[in-house]
N, C-alpha and C positions, 0 to 999 in steps of 0.2 A: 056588297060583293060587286062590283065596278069592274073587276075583272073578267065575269062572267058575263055583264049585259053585252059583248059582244059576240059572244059564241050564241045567241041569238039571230040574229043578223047577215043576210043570204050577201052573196058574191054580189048578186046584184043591186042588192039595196048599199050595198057597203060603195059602188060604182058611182051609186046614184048621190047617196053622202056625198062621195071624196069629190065629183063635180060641181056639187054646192059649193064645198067650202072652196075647191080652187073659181070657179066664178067670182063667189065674193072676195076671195082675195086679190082677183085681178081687178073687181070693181074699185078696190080701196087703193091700189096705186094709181091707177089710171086717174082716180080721184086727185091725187097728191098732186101728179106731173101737172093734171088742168091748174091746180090752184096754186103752185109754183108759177105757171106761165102767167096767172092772173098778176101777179105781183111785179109791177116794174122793175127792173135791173138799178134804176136809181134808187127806189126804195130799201133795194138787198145792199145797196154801198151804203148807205146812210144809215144804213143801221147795224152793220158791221163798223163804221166810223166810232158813230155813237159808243157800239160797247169798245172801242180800244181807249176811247176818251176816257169813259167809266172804268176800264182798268188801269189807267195809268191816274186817274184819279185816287183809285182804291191802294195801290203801290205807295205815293202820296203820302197818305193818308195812315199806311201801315210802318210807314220811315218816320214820321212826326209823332205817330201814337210811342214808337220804340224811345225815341229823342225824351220823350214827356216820363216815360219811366224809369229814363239813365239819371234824369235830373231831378225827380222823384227817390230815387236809393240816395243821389248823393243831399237832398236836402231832410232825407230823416234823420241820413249818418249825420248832421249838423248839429239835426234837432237832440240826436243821443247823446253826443260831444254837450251841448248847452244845457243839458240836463242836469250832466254828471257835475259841469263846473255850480249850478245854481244849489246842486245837494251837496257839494264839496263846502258853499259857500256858506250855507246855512248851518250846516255841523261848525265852522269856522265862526258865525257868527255866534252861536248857540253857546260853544268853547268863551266866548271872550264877555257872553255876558255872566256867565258861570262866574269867571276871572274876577271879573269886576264888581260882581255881588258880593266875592269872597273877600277880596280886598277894601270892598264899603264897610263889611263888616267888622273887620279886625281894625 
């Protein structure tokens, strides 16, 4: 029942609460801005660099992965084309040794 524990709970406690949590919430930004300030402004360009490097790497990387699977479909369609001629060739070959057993024969 979560909904009820605060029908418990006087005007003034409920005061004293909401000033807690607003304190520490103003402790946690006030936090931020210090450690934002701790950080030199070169550090923040170098590392905004860094990651533009890293996504133009990643772009790259996802153009040559694309490249490798256009050339990939066309060398299995090759591989299915030299399939069919090696099964065409073997029925073919298969055919003439038939031929030629029948003809040793007679």
């Amino acid at each position: 029942m979560p909904g009820n524990a605060l029908q418990n709970v006087t005007a003034r406690e409920f005061g004293t609460i909401s000033r807690f949590v607003f304190a520490g919430l103003l402790v946690v930004v006030c936090a931020g801005c210090t450690v934002h300030k701790w950080v030199p402004e070169e550090d923040l360009e170098a590392e905004r660099q860094s990651r533009q490097v890293f996504q133009a790497r990643q772009e790259h990387l996802l153009k040559e992965l694309k490249k490798q699977i256009g050339v990939q479909g066309e060398l299995e369609e090759k591989l299915a084309v030299a399939d069919r001629k090696l099964q065409r060739f073997g029925t073919d070959n298969q055919a003439l040794k038939e031929k030629l057993h029948a003809e040793s024969v007679v």
